[in-house]
Structure formats: C-alpha cells, structure tokens
C-alpha positions as CSV (number, residue, x, y, z in Angstrom):
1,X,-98.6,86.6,-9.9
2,X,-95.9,85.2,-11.9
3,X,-93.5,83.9,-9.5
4,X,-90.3,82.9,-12.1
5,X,-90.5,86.8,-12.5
6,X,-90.8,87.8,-8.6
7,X,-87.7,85.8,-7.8
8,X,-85.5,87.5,-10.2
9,X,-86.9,90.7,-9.0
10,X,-86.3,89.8,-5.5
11,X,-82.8,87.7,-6.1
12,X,-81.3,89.5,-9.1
13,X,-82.3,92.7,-9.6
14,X,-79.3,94.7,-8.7
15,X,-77.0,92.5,-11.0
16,X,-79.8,92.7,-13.8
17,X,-79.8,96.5,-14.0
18,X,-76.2,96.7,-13.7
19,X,-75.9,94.7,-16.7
20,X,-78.4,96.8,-18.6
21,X,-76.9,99.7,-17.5
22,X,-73.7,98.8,-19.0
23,X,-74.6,97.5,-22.2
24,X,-76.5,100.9,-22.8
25,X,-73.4,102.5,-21.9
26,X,-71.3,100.3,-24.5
27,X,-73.3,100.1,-27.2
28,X,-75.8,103.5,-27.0
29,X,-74.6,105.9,-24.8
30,X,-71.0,106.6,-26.5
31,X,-72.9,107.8,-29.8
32,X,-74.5,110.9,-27.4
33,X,-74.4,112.9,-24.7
34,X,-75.4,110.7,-21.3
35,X,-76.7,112.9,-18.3
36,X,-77.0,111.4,-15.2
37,X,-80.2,112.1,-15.1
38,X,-80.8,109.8,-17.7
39,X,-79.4,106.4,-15.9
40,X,-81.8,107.3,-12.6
41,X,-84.6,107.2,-15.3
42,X,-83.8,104.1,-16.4
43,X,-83.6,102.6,-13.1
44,X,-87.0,103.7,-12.3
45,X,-88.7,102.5,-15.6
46,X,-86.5,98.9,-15.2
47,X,-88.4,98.7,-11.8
48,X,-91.8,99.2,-13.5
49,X,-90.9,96.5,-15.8
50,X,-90.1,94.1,-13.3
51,X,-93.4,95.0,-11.7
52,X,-95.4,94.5,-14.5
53,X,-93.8,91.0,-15.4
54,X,-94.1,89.9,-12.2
55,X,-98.0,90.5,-12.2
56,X,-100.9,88.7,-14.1
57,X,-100.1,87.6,-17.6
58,X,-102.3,88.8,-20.3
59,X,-102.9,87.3,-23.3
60,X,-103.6,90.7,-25.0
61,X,-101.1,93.3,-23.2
62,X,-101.6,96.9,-23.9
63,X,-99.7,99.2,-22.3
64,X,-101.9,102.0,-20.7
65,X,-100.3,105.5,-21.2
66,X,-101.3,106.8,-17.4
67,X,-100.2,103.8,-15.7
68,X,-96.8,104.1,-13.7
69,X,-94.6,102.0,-17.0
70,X,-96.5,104.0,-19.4
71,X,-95.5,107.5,-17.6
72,X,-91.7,106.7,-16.8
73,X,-91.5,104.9,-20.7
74,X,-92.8,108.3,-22.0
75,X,-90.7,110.4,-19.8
76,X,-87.6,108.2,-20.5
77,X,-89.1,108.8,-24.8
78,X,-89.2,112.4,-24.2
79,X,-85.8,112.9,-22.7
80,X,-84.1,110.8,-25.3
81,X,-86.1,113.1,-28.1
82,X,-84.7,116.3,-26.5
83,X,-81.5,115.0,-26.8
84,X,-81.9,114.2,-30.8
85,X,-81.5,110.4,-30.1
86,X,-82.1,107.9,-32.7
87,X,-85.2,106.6,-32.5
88,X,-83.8,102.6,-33.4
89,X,-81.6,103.3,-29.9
90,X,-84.3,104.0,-27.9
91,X,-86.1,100.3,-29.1
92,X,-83.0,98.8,-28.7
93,X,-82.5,99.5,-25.2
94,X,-85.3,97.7,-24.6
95,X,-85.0,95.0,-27.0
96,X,-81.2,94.7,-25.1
97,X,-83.2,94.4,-21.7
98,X,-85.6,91.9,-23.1
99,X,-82.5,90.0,-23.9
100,X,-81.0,90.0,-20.5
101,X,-83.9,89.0,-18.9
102,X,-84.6,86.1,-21.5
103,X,-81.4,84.6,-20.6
104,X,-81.7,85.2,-16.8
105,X,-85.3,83.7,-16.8
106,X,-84.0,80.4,-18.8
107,X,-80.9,80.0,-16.4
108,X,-83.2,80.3,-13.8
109,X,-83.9,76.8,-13.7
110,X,-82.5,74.9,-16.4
111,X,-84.5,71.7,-16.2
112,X,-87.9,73.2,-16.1
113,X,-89.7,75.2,-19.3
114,X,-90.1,78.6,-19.2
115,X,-91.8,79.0,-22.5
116,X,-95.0,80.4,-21.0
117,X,-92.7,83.0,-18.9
118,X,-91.1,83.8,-22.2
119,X,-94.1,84.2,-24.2
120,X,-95.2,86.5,-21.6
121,X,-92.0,88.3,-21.7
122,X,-92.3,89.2,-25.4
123,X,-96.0,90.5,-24.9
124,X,-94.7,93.4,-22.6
125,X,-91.9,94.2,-24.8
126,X,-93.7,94.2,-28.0
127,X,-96.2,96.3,-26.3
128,X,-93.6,98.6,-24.6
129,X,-91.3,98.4,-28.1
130,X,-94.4,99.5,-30.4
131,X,-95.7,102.0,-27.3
132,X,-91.5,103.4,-27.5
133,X,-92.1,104.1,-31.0
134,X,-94.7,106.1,-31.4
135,X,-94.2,108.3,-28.8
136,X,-91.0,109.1,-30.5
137,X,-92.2,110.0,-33.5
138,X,-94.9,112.0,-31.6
139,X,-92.4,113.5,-29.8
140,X,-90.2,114.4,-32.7
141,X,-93.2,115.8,-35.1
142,X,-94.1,118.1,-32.4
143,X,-91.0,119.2,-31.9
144,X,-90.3,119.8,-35.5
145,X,-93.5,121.7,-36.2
146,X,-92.8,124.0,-33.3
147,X,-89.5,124.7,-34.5
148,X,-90.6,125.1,-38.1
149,X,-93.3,127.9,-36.5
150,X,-90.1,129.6,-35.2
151,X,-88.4,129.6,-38.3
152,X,-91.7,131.1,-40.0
153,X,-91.3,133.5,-38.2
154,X,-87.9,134.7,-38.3
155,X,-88.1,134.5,-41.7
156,X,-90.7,137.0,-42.3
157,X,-89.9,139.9,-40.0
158,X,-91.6,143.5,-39.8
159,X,-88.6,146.0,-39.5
160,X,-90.0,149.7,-38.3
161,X,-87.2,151.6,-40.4
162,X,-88.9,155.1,-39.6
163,X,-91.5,156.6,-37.8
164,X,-94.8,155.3,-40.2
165,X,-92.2,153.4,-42.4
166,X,-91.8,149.6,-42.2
167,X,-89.8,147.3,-44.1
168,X,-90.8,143.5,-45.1
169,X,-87.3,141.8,-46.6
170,X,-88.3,138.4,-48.2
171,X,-86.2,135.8,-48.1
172,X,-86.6,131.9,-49.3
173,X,-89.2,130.8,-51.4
174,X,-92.9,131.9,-51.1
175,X,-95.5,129.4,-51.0
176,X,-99.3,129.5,-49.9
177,X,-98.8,128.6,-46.0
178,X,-95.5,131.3,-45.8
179,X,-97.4,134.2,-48.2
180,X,-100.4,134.0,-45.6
181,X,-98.0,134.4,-42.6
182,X,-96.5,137.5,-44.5
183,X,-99.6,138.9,-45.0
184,X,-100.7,138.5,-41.4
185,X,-97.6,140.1,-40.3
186,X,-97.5,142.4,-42.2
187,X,-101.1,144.1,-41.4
188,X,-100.8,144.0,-37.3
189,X,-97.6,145.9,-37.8
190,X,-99.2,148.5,-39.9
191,X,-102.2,148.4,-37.5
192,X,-100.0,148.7,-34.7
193,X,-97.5,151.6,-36.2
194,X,-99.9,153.3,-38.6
195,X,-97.9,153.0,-41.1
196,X,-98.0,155.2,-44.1
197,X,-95.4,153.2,-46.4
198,X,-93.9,149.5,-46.2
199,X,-90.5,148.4,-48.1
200,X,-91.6,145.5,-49.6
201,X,-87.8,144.0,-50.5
202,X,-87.7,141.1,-52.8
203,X,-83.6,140.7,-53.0
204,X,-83.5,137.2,-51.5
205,X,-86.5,135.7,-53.4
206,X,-84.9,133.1,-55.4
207,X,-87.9,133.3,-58.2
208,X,-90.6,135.0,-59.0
209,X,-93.4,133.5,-61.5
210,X,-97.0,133.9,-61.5
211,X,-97.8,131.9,-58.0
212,X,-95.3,134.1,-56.2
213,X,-96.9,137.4,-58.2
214,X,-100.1,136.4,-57.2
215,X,-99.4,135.9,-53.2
216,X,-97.2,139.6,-53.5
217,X,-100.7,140.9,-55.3
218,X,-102.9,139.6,-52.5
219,X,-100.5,141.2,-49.6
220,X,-100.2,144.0,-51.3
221,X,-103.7,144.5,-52.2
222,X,-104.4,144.0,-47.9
223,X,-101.9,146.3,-47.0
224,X,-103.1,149.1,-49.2
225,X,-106.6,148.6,-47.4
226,X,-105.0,150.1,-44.5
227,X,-104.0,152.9,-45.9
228,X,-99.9,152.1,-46.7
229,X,-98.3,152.7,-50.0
230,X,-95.9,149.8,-51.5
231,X,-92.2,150.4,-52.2
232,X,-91.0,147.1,-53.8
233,X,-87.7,147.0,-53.8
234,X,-84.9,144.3,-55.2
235,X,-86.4,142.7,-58.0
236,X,-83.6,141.3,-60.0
237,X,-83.3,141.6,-63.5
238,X,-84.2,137.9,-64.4
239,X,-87.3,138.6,-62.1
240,X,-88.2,141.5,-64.3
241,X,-88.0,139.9,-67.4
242,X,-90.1,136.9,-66.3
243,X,-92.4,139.1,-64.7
244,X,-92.7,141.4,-68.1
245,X,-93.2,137.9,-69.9
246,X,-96.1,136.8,-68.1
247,X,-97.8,140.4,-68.2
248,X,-97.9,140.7,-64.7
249,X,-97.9,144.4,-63.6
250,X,-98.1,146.2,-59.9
251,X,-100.2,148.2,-60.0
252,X,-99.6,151.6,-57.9
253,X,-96.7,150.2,-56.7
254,X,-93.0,152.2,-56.7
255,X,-90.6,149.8,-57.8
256,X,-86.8,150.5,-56.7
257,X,-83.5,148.9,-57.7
258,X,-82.4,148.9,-54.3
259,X,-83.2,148.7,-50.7
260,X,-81.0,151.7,-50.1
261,X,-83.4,153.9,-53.2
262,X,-86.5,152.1,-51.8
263,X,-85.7,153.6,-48.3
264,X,-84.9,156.8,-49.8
265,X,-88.1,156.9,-51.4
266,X,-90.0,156.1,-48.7
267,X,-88.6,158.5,-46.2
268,X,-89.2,160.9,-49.1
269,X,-93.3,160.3,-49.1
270,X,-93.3,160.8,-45.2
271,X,-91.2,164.0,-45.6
272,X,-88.2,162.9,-43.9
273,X,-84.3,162.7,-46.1
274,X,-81.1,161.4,-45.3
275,X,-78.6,164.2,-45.0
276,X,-74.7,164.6,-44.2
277,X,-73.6,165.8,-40.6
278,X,-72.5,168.8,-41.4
279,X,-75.1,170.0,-44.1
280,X,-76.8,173.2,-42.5
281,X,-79.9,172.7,-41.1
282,X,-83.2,175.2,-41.4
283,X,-83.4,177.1,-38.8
C-alpha cells in the first residue's frame, strides 16, 4: 500500500475534492451546461482514484474497463459526450486533478522525496488520460453514426399519397450507401401497400449525371418487379439536358414537370381524379 497516498486520502480528502471541484467549475464548467448530477459523479470517480493510488504501484498500469475507476471514468465519459463536451475538457479535468494532487503530495513533507509517489502518480493518469480519450471518441462515433442512420432515414421517406399510390421525394445528393436505402424503402412499402404506381420526385436532387442515373435505373428497375409503374417527376431543365447528353433514357418511365402533374397522372392510372366541390357527381 502506498502510504504518502493513504494519508492524503485519510487527512485531506474533503479539501482536495473541493478544490477540484472548483477549478472544474472555473475553468470547464462555465463553457456548458453543469447538472448536478455531474459533480456527484465526480466525487465518486475522485474516490476511485484515491483508491487506486493508495494501492500497489505498478510499473505497467492499465486501467481495466470493468473495474470500479474504469466504470465510473466511463460513466463520467459518457455523460460529458451526451452533453456535446469537448473532448480536451474532459482530459483536462483530469490533468487539473493530477495537478492538485502533485502539489499536495510534494507539500506533504517537504524534506523527504516523493519522486517514486510522483512517478506513480503519472502512471494512473496517463492510463486514465489515454483510457478518457478513447472512450470519447467511442462515444461520439457511435453517437454520430446513429444519428446519421436517423437522418437516412428522414431523408428518404415513402409517402402513401393514394390508395396503391406512393410518393418517393428525393432530396440531397444520391450516393451508393443512400440509393441502396431508397431502394430498400422503397420495395417494403410497395410490398406492404401493393402499390400500383410510385411518384418518384427528383425536384431537390441537386445533380443528376450518370452515377445518380444509374442508382435511379437500379430502383427503378426493383420497383417495377413488383408490379408498380414509375412517375418521375421534377427533373429540372439542366438535369434534362445533361441527361439527353449522356444518352441516358428511362425507359417505360412517365416523366412529369411537376409533382402536382405527376400526382395527377398517377391518380389517373388507378382511376381516381381530382375534382372541384361542387362539380356533379355520377350518380
């Protein structure tokens, strides 16, 4: 046991912590939001560090991710990465700890070297510092791919304008990954409505060249395997002229200035119109 460590744990610890505590606050704390949560959290990991430091040195520390430090660090990480906290503040807060307890440890007793104490010290906290880190970035990468999943998503949604009529607007550009979503989509919602037409609306497609023809091609050619005719809809006129260029053609496909034509033209081929209130109806 390392007993310079044990007597600041025993003698100083409140004063320690409520020096810590207050640095965070200073320096950290006023560049976010600061729960209360958040200093109860850091009172329980600064007691798991005392308790490590007062234990066995090692001259190889690693910090084990299902130990008591390692499950309070990475719930201390996690809480920090909700809250869209820079990663460099979530080091520094230890690094500032290290700090405190480097200078408590050396005014323990001035006439007597500590360097073995200290060299210990900065084991833990490059183990805890490089540990901090890359449970961030974990964090933050998985958080980031689940909320580009959402935005997938919402970006390619299935619209049931009419009974067996769906509508597909396309917006943003459309790449391998996103044209493979779209097709997906697109066929469990013809599955599911048995559809007989889909709008396929291009108006917020930023460009179309041969890549972006090809993917269309591909869902389009899917879609008609389940029976579903294409109304393409919104290609603008640059988009036609590049299209006519590269001697791409549809094939079977209506084409349509508009949405507003395209759903006109699909409600026609299920035998449904749009008509004013007051036009008479057949008996």
């Amino acid at each position: 046991m390392n007993t310079a460590f044990q007597r600041l744990q025993h003698d100083q610890r409140a004063e320690l912590l409520a020096d810590w505590l207050q640095h965070l606050t200073t320096t950290f704390d006023r560049h976010h939001a600061h729960p209360s949560s958040l200093d109860i959290q850091r009172e329980v990991l600064f007691n798991a560090i005392l308790a490590t430091l007062a234990g066995v040195p090692s001259d190889d520390f690693r910090l084990d991710p299902e130990s008591e430090l390692g499950r309070h660090l990475s719930r201390l990480i996690a809480e920090q990465a909700r809250q869209l906290a820079n990663p460099a503040d979530s080091i520094g807060s230890l690094l500032a700890l290290k700090s405190i307890l480097a200078r408590a440890l050396i005014a323990l007793d001035a006439e007597s070297p500590v360097i073995d104490e200290l060299l210990w010290l900065d084991r833990v906290f490059d183990g805890l510092s490089l540990f901090a880190f890359k449970s961030f970035v974990d964090i933050r990468e998985r958080l980031i791919a689940e909320q580009s999943l959402s935005l997938l998503e919402l970006s390619t949604p299935v619209l049931r304008v009419w009974h067996q009529v769906l509508l597909l607007p396309l917006v943003g550009v459309i790449d391998t990954q996103r044209a493979r979503q779209v097709t997906e989509r697109l066929l469990e919602s013809i599955a599911q409505y048995e559809a007989r037409v889909t709008i396929l609306d291009l108006t917020g497609v930023p460009v179309l060249d041969t890549s972006v023809a090809q993917h269309l091609m591909k869902t389009i050619d899917a879609a008609r395997l389940l029976g579903t005719r294409i109304v393409m809809t919104g290609i603008s006129p640059e988009g036609a002229q590049t299209l006519t260029k590269l001697g791409i053609r549809f094939a079977d496909v209506i084409s349509r200035a508009t949405l507003r034509a395209g759903i006109a033209e699909a409600l026609l081929i299920v035998g449904r119109r749009i008509a004013p209130l007051n036009e008479e109806r057949p008996a």
